[in-house]
N, C-alpha and C positions, 0 to 999 in steps of 0.2 A: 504494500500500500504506500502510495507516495502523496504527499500533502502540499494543493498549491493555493486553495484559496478558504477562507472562512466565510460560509454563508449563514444567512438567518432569513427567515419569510417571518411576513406579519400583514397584520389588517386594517386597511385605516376605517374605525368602525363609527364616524362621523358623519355628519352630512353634507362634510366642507372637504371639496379639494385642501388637501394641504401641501404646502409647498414652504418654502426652498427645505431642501433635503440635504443631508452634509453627516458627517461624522467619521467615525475615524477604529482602528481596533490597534492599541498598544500592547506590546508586551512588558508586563514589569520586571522583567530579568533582563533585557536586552535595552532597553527604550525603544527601540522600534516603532515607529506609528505607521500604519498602511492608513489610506483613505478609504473611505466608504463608498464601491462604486452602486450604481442600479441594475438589477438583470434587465434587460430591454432584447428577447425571444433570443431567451442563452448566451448573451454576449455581457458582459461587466462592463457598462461603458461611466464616464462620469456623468455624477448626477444634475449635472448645470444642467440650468433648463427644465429638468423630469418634477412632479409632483404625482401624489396618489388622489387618482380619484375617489370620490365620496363611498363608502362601502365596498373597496376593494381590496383584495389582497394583495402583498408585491415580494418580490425577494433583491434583496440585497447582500453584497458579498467584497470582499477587500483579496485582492494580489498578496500573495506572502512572499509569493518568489513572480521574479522575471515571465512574462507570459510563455516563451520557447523552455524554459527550464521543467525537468521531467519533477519539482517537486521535491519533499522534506521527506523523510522515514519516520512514521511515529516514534520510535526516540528521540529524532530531532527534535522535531516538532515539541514534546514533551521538556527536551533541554532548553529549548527557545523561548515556549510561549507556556510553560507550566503555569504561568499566572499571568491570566492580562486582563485587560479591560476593553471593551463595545462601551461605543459613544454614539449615539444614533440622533440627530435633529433634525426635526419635522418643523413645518411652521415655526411655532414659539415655542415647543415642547424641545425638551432632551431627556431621551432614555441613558440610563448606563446599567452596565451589568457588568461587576468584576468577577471573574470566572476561580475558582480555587481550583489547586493544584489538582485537587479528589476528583473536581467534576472532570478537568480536561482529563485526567487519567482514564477518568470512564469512558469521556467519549471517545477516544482514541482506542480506548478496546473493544467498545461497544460496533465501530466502525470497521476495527479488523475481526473481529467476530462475522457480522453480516457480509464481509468479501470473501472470505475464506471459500473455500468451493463447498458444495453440498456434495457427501457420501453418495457415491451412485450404491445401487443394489448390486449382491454380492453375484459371484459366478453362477450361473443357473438358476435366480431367481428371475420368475417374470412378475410381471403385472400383470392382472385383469379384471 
């Protein structure tokens, strides 16, 4: 598993466009800050310009590495970003979430858990 971007989805569950959009995700072992881009149909592009429509969902996601770069190893990634912080602003609102070491440690297993391959059936079993 190699690791190149941090994403998050959410809802803007208002009745109001909101816009200007911005935020940022730090590491607090490294200082590191990536920017916060918008998903705009699978692409991370910058969020100038973007706003979320009234009762929609969106995702959002920051670069950790180079876009050509094959990505982090969950150890790295765990030595780099064990502890950071998501800055998210919407309108006049700012979300933040500092992540603890425990959670990135889950999610990072939790991620190599669901890639792993599934056990195929053994020699001479069938299905039916």
């Amino acid at each position: 598993m190699r690791i190149q971007t941090f994403q998050a989805a959410g809802e803007n569950k208002s009745n109001e466009f909101v816009r200007p959009l911005d935020g940022y995700v730090r590491s607090e072992i490294t200082g590191k800050q990536f920017q916060i881009l918008v998903n705009d149909n699978g692409t991370l592009v910058s969020s100038a310009g973007y706003g979320i429509p009234a009762d929609q969902q969106f995702n959002i996601g920051a670069r950790l590495v180079e876009p050509t770069s094959a990505g982090i190893s969950g150890p790295e990634f765990i030595r780099d970003f064990g502890q950071m912080t998501f800055v998210f602003k919407y309108g006049n609102h700012t979300y933040t979430k500092k992540f603890s070491p425990e959670e990135i440690e889950a999610e990072v297993y939790r991620m190599e858990k669901d890639l792993r391959p599934k056990p195929m059936l053994g020699a001479g079993a069938r299905k039916y």
